[in-house]
C-alpha positions as CSV (number, residue, x, y, z in Angstrom):
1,X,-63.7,13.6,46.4
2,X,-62.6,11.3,43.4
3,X,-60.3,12.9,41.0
4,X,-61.5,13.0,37.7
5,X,-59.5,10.4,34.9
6,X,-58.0,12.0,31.8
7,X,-59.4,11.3,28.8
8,X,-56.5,9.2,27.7
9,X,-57.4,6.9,30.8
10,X,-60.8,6.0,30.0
11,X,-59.4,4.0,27.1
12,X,-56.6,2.0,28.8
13,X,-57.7,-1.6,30.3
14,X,-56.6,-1.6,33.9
15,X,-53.3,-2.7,34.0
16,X,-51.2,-4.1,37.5
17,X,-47.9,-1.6,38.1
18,X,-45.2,-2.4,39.9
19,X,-43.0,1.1,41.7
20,X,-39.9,1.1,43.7
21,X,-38.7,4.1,45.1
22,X,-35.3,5.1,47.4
23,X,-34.9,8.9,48.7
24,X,-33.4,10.3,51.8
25,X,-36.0,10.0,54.9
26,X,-38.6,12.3,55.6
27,X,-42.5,13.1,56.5
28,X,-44.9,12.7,54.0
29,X,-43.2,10.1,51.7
30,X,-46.0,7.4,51.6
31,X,-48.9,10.4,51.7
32,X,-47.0,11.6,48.2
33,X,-46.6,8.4,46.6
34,X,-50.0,6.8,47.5
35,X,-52.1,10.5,46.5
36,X,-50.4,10.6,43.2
37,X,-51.6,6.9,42.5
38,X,-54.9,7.8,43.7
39,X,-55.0,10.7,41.6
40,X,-55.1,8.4,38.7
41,X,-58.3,6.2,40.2
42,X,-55.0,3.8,41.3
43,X,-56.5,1.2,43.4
44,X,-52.9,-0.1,46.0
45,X,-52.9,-4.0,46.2
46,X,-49.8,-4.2,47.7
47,X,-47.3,-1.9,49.4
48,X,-44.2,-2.4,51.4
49,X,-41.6,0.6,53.0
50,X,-38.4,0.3,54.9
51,X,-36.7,3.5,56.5
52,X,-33.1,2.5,57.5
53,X,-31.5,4.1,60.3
54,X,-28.1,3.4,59.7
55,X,-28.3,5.2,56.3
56,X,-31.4,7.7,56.5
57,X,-32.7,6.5,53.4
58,X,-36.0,5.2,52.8
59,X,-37.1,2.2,50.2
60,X,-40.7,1.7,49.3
61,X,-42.2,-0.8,46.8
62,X,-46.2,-0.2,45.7
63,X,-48.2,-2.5,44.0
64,X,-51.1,-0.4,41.6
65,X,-53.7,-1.9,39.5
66,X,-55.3,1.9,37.3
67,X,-56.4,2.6,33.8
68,X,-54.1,5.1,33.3
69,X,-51.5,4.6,30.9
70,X,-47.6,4.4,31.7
71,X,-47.7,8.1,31.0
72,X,-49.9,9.1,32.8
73,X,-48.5,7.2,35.5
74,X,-45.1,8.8,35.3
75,X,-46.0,11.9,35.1
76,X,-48.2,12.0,38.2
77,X,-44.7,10.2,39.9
78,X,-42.3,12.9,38.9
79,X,-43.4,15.9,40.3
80,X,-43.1,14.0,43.5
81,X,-39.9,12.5,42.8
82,X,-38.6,15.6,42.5
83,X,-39.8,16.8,45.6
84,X,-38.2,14.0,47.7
85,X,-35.4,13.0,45.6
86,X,-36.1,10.0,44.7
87,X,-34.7,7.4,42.2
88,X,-37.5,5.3,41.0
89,X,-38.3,3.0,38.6
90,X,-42.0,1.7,37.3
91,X,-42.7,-1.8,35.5
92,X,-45.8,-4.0,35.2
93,X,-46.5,-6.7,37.7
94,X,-45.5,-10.6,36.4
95,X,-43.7,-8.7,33.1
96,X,-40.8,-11.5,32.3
97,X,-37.3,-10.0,32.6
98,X,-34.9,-11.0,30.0
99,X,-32.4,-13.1,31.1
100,X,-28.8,-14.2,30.1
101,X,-28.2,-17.7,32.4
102,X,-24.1,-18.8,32.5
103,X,-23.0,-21.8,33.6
104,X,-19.8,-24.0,33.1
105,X,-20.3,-28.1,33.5
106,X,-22.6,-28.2,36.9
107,X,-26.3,-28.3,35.7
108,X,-28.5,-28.3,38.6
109,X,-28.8,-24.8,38.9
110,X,-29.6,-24.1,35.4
111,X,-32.2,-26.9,34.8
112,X,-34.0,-25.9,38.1
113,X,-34.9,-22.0,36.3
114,X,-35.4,-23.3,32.8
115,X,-38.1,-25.8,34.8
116,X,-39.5,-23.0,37.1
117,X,-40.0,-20.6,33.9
118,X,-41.4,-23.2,31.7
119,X,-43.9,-23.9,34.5
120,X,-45.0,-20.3,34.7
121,X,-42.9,-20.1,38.4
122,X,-40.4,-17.7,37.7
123,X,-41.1,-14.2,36.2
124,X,-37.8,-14.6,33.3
125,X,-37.2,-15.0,29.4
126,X,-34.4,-17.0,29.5
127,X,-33.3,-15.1,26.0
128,X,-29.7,-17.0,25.7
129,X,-27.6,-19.8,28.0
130,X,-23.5,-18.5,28.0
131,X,-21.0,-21.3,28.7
132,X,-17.2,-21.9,28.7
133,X,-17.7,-25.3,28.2
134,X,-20.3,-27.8,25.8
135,X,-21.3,-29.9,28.3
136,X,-24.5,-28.6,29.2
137,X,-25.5,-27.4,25.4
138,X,-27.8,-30.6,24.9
139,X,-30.4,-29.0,28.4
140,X,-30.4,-25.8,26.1
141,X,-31.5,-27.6,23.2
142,X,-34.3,-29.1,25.1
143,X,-35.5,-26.5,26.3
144,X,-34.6,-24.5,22.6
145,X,-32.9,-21.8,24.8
146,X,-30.1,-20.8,22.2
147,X,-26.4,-21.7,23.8
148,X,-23.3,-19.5,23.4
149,X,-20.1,-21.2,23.8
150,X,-17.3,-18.6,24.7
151,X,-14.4,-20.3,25.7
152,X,-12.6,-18.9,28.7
153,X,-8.3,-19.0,28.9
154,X,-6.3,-16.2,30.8
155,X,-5.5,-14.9,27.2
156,X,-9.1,-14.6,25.5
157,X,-11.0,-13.7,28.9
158,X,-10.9,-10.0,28.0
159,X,-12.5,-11.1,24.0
160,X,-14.7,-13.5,26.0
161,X,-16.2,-10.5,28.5
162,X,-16.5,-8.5,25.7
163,X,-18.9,-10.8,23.7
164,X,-21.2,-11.7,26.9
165,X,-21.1,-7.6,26.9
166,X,-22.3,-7.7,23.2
167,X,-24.9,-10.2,23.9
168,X,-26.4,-8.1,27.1
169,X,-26.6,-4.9,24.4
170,X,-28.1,-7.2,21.1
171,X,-31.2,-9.1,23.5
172,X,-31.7,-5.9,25.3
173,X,-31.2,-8.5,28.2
174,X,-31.4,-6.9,31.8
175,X,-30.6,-9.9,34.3
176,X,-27.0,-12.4,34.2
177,X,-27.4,-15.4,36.2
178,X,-24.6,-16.9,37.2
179,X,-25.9,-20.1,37.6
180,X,-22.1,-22.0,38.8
181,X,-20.5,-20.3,36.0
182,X,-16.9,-21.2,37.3
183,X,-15.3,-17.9,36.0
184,X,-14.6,-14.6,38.0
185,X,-16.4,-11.9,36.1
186,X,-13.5,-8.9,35.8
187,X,-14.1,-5.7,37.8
188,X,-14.8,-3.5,34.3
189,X,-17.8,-6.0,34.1
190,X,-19.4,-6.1,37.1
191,X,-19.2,-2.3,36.8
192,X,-20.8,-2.3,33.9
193,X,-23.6,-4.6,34.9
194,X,-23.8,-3.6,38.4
195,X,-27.1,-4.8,39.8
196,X,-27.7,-7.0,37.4
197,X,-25.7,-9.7,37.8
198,X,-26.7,-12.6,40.9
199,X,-24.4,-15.2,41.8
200,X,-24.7,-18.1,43.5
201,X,-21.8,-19.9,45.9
202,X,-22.2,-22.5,48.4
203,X,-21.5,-21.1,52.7
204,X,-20.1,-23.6,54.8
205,X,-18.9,-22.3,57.9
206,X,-15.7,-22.7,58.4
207,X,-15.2,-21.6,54.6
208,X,-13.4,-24.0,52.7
209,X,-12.4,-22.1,48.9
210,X,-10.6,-23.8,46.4
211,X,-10.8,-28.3,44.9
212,X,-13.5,-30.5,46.2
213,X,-14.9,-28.1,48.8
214,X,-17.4,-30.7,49.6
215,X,-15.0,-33.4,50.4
216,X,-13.1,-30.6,52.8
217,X,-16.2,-29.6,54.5
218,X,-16.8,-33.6,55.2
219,X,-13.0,-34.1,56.4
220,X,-13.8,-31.4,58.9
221,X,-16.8,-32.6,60.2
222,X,-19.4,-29.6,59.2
223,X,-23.1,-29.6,60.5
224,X,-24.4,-27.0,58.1
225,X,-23.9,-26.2,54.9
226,X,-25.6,-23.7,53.3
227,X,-25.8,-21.2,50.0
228,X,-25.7,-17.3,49.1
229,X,-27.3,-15.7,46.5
230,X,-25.6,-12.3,45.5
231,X,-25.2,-9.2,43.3
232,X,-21.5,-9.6,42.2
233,X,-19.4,-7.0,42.4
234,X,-15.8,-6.3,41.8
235,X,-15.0,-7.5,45.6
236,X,-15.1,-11.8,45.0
237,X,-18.1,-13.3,46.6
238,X,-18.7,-9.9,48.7
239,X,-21.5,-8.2,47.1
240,X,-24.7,-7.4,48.6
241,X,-26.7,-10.4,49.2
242,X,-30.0,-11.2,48.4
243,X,-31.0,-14.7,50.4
244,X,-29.2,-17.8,52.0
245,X,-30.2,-20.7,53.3
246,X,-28.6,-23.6,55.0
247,X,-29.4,-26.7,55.7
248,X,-28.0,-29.1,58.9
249,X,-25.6,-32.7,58.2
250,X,-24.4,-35.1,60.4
251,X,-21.4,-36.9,60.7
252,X,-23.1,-39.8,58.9
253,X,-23.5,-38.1,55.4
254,X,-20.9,-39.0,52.9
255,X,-19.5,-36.6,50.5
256,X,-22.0,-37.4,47.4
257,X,-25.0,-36.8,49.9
258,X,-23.4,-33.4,51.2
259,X,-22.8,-32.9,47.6
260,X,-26.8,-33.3,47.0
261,X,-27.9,-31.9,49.8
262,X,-25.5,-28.4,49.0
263,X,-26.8,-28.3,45.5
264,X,-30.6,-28.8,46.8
265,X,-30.1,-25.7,48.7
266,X,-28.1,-23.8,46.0
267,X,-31.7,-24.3,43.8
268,X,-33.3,-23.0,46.0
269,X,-31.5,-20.3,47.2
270,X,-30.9,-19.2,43.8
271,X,-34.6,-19.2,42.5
272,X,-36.1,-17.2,45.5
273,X,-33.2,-14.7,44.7
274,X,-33.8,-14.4,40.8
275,X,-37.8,-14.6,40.9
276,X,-37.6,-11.4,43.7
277,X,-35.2,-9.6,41.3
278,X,-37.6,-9.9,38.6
279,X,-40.5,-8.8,40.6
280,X,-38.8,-6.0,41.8
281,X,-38.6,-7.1,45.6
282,X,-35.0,-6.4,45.7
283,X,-33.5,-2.8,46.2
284,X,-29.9,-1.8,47.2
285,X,-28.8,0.2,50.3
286,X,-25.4,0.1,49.6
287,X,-23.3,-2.6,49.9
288,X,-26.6,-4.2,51.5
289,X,-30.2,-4.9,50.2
290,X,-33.6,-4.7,51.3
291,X,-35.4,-7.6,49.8
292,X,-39.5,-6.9,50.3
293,X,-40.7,-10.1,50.3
């Protein structure tokens, strides 16, 4: 039997919907979620569920091209929200998320997403570029991103997080890239932005922190280096992470090509992070994530 569409319905172009969903695990999730959507004439292009064990909680993403309006839409969700106890969120598909990038003097992060959004690649409005440093304002001017300098000293960090804070509120900006921004965001700040912040740090196993990690990976003979892509949280370099990569050396590279080869990956690593974020393929399970890709 097909449900008959409100009247409010009939004079919405079909429009694509993106829902996420997490609730404890039970029976009759997906039969909920999938007959409220159809209640609405929702035609499902895409859907994607993940019940973790180790947890009991259950994460669902659903693609939905319908007529019906947002409204419509959330109200046929919430009764069975309710039901299971779910927290849910609902965008449209491909919408671009506004985005604050930060960087310090390394530019090959940065100039790979302004690229990949320019070309229509990667679902973000770059809305402002933050930096403690100049050196990368003339790639914002290209690419007439406006550029923030907010200098960075143990004394002014506190002035400085507040005004990246001020920005977040006055663009009504909902992702922060840290695209090798080579400050440690403070605890209040990650709290504040929790979830919305990914970082990006190169892996090399062993781990070398500190100077020239490039030229200490090389003096110790590595054969794989590698990236991580993360939510940042108040623990450094520990938050839930959202893709690696790594890619294998040989004792024959010098440090400039282990250098190029580490910042190839960090692109790449980096982009497949941001562009699932923005389409919503990312949800977190504590201090984990479940990334439908």
């Amino acid at each position: 039997m097909t449900a008959t569409p409100s009247p409010e319905t009939d004079t919405h172009a079909p429009t694509h919907w993106v829902l996420t969903l997490s609730c404890p695990d039970r029976p009759g999730i997906v039969h909920g979620v999938s007959g409220a959507l159809a209640g609405l004439g929702g035609n499902i292009t895409e859907s994607q569920q993940f019940g973790d064990p180790g947890t009991g909680l259950f994460f669902m993403r659903v693609q939905v091209e319908t007529a019906a309006s947002r409204a419509d839409l959330e109200a046929a969700i919430e009764p069975v929200a309710a039901e299971f106890e779910m927290t849910w969120r609902l965008d449209e598909v491909g919408r671009p998320v506004r985005t604050i990038v930060m960087v310090s003097k390394t530019a090959h992060c940065l100039t790979d997403l302004l690229f990949r959004q320019r070309s229509g690649r990667l679902p973000i409005d770059v809305v402002a570029i933050v930096s403690n440093h100049t050196d990368l304002e003339p790639i914002a001017q290209f690419y007439g991103v406006p550029f923030h300098h907010v200098p960075v000293t143990r004394e002014t960090k506190p002035a400085a997080e507040a005004r990246l804070l001020e920005l977040v509120d006055e663009l009504d900006v909902e992702l922060v890239v840290l695209a090798r921004y080579m400050q440690i965001l403070s605890d209040d700040a990650c709290t504040r932005l929790a979830g919305r912040v990914i970082n990006i740090h190169h892996s090399f196993l062993p781990s070398f922190k500190g100077a020239r990690p490039y030229a200490q990976a090389h003096d110790r003979g590595v054969k794989l280096i590698g990236a991580t892509a993360h939510y940042a949280t108040a623990s450094l370099d520990e938050g839930p992470i959202i893709e690696q990569d790594v890619q294998r050396v040989s004792h024959a590279d010098g440090v400039d090509e282990l250098v190029a080869i580490g910042q190839d990956v960090e692109r790449q690593v980096l982009a497949r992070a941001v562009r699932w974020h923005a389409e919503h393929r990312v949800l977190l399970d504590g201090h984990r994530t479940v990334v439908f890709r």
